[in-house]
C-alpha positions in Angstrom: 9.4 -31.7 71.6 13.2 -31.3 70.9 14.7 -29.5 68.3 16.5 -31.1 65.1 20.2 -31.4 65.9 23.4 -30.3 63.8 25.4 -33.6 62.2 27.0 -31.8 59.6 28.0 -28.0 59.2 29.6 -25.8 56.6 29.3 -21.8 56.2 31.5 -20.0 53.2 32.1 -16.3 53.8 33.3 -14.4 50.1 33.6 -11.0 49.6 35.4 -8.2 47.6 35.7 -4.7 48.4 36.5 -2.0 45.8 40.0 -1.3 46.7 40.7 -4.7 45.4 41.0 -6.8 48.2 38.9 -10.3 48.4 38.5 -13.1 51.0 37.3 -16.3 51.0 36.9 -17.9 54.2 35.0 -21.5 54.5 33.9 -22.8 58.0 33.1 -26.6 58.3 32.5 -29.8 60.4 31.3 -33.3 59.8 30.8 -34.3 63.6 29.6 -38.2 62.4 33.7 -38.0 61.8 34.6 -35.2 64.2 33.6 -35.9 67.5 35.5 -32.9 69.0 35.1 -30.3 67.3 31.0 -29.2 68.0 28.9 -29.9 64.9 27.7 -25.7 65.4 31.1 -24.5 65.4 31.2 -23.3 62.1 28.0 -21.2 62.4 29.7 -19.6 65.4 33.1 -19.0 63.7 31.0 -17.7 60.8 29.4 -15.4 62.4 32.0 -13.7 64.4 33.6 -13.6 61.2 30.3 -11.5 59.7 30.4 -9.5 63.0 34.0 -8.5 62.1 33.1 -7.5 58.5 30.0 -5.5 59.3 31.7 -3.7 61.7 34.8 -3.1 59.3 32.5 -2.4 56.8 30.1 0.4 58.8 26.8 -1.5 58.3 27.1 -3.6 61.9 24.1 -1.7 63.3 21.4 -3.2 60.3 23.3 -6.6 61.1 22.5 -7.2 64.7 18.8 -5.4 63.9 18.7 -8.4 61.1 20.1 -11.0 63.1 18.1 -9.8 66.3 14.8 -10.1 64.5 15.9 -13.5 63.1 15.9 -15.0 66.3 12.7 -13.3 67.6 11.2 -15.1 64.7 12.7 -18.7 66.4 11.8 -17.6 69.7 8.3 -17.3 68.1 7.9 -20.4 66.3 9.0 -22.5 69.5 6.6 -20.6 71.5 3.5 -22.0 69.2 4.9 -25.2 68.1 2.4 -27.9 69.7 4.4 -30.2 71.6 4.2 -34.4 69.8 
């Protein structure tokens, strides 16, 4: 059984911090009109751009635990999927 496959991608990153400062950052492919650019890139840009913020931020330890746990979870599921 293969898993579903990225056609279309697109991940916003917003925040504001107290000192005033705010960022808006959007990520985002079509790859039925992009065949160049990898339909995942955006979830890879966004999250080196999370990793970057967490880490500014002083909360990058939770993050990887969250993020690690996340894809023990997927790990999981395609462990006890029964194959079609």
């Amino acid at each position: 059984m293969s898993d579903p496959r990225i056609t279309t991608c697109s991940v916003a990153v917003r925040y504001k911090a107290d000192d005033g400062y705010y960022s808006v950052v959007e990520f985002q492919v079509d790859h039925r009109r992009t065949k160049e650019i990898p339909p995942e890139r955006p979830f890879i840009n966004a999250i080196e751009e999370l990793a970057r913020l967490t880490a500014l931020f002083g909360f990058e330890e939770e993050a990887l635990k969250v993020f690690n746990e996340a894809r023990e979870r997927v790990f999981e599921w395609r462990k006890n999927r029964q194959p079609q």
